[in-house]
C-alpha positions in Angstrom: -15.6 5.7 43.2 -13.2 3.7 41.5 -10.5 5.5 39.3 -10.9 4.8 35.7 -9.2 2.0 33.8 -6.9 4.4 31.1 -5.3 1.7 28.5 -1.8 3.0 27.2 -1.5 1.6 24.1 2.5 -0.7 23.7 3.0 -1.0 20.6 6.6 -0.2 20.8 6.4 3.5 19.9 6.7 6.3 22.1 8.2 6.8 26.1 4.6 5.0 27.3 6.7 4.8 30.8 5.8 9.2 31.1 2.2 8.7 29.8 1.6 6.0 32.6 3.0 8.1 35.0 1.5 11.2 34.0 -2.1 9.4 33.7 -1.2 7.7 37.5 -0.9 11.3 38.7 -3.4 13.0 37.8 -6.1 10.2 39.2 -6.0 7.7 36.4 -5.5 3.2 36.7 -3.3 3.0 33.6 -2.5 0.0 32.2 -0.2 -1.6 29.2 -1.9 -2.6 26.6 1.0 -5.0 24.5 -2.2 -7.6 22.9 -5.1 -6.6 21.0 -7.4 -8.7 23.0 -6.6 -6.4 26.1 -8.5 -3.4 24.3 -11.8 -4.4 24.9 -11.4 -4.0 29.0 -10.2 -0.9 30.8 -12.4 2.3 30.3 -10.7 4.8 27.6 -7.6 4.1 25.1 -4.2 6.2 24.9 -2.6 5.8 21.8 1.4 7.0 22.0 3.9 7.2 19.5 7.4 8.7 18.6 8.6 7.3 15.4 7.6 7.1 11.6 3.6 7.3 10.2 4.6 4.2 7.9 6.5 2.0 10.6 4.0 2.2 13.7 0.7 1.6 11.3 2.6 -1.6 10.1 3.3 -2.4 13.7 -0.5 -2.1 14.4 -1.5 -4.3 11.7 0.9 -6.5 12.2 -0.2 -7.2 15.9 -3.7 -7.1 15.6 -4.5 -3.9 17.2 -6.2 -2.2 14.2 -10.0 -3.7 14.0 -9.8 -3.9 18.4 -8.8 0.4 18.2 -11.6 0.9 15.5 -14.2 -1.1 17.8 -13.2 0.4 20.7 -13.5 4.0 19.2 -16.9 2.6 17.3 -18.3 1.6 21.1 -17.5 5.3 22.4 -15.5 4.8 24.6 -13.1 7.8 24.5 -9.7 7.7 22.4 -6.6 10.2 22.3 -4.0 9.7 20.3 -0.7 11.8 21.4 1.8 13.3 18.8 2.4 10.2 16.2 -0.7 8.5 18.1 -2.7 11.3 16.8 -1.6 11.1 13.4 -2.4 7.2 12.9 -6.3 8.6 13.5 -6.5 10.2 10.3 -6.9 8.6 6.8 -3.7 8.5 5.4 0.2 9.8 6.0 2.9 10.8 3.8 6.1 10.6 5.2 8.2 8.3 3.2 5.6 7.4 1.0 1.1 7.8 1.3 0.2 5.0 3.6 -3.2 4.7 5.2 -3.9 5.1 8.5 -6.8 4.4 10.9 -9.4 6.3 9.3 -11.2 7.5 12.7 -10.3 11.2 11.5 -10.6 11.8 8.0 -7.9 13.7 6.5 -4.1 13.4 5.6 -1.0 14.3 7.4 1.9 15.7 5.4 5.5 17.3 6.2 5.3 20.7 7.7 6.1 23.7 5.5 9.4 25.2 5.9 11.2 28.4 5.0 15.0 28.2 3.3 17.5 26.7 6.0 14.5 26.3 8.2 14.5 23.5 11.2 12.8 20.2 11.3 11.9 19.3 13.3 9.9 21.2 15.2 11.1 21.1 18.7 9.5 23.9 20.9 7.1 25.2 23.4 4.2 27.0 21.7 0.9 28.5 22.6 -2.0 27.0 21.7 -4.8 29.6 19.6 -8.4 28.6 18.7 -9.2 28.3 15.2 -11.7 31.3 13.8 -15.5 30.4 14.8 -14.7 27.8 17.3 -15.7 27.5 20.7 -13.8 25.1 22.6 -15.3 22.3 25.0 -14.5 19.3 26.9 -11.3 18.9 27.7 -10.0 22.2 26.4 -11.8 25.3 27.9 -11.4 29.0 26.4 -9.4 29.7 29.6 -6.7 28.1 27.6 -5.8 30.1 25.0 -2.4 31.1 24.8 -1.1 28.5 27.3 2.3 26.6 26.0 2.5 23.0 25.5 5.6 20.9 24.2 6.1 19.9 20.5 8.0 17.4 18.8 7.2 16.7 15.3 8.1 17.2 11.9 4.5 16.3 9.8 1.1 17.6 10.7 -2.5 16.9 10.4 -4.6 18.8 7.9 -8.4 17.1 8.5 -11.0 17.4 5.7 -13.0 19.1 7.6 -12.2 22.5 9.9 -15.0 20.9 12.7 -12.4 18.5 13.7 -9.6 21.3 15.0 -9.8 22.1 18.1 -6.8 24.3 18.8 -4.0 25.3 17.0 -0.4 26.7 16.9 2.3 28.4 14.9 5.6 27.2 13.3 7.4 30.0 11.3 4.1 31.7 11.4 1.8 29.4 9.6 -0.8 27.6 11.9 -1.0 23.8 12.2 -3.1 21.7 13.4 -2.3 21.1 17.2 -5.7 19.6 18.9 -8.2 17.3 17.4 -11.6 15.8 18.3 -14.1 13.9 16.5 -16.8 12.5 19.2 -15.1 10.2 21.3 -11.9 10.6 19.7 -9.3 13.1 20.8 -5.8 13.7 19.2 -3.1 15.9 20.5 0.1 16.4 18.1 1.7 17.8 21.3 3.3 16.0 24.1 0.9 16.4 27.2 2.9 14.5 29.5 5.7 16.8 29.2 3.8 19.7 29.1 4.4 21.1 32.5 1.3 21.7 34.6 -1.1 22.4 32.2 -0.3 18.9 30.0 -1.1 17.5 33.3 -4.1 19.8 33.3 -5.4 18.5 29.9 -5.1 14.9 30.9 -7.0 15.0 34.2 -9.6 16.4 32.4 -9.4 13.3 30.0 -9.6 11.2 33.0 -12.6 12.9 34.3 -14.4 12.6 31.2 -13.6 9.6 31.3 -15.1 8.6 34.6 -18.7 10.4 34.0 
């Protein structure tokens, strides 16, 4: 069986040299994706991104990626979006000023809440907790509660609707919203590729699902 055909979104935001080799790894054909028309091959889209909500939704639209990522996700072919990746999914961010998004999630992302002389951003590992009431499935398991993962961000998403969390963590106490999934789409607002073992974990399952 042939390994599945993972697109890595280059759009110019984000390290996509670790995601490749982290999706190489662990089983997956990545690819580059740097024009839209690309999109509609390969067998599941990862969408990276280190940077600012406003500036990498601009670079989106102003390449043409965002009606092939909305087809793509419309067809069901499976989506994650990793750290600022996973933010473009939702409806609209607020760093700088409200700009809209992709609209595959619905909900906003805003600036995480901080104490007096508190850090941002978040940089740290953290353990990842279910949200009350849900049961997770696909390519998280219950096995992995508590398990660390890597963080780098200073906004967070906050869906309309609870369904969409999948896992969450902690920053001075107050949960945020660390996993998402909506169908075919997946978000992760931490980094699995440098996540250690388990990150690698995550994304071989993501492969996998992939290749059913």
């Amino acid at each position: 069986m042939n390994a599945p055909t993972i697109n890595v979104l280059n759009y110019g935001f984000g390290n996509v040299r670790s995601v490749w080799n982290a999706v190489s790894a662990v089983g997956g054909q990545p690819r580059f994706c740097d024009q839209p028309e690309q999109l509609s091959s390969g067998d599941a889209l990862i969408i990276p991104g280190v940077g600012a909500f406003p500036s990498a939704i601009k670079r989106l639209r102003d390449n043409d990626f965002v009606d092939p990522i909305l087809e793509l996700a419309a067809s069901g072919k499976p989506v994650l979006g990793i750290c600022l990746g996973m933010q473009l999914l939702f409806t609209s961010g607020n760093e700088h000023r409200k700009t809209d998004g992709l609209g595959l999630i619905p909900g906003r992302v805003l600036q995480l809440d901080t104490l007096p002389g508190a850090r941002l951003p978040n940089i740290d590992w953290l353990p990842l907790e279910p949200p009350q009431g849900v049961t997770w499935s696909g390519i998280l398991a219950k096995e992995d509660r508590g398990e660390f993962v890597y963080f780098v961000h200073s906004f967070a998403a906050h869906p309309d609707s609870a369904r969409h969390i999948v896992a969450t963590a902690r920053y001075q106490g107050q949960p945020f919203t660390a996993m998402v999934r909506d169908q075919n789409v997946w978000g992760t607002q931490f980094h699995p590729e440098k996540s250690g073992a388990f990150g690698l974990k995550l994304l071989k399952r993501f492969v996998n699902l992939v290749a059913c």
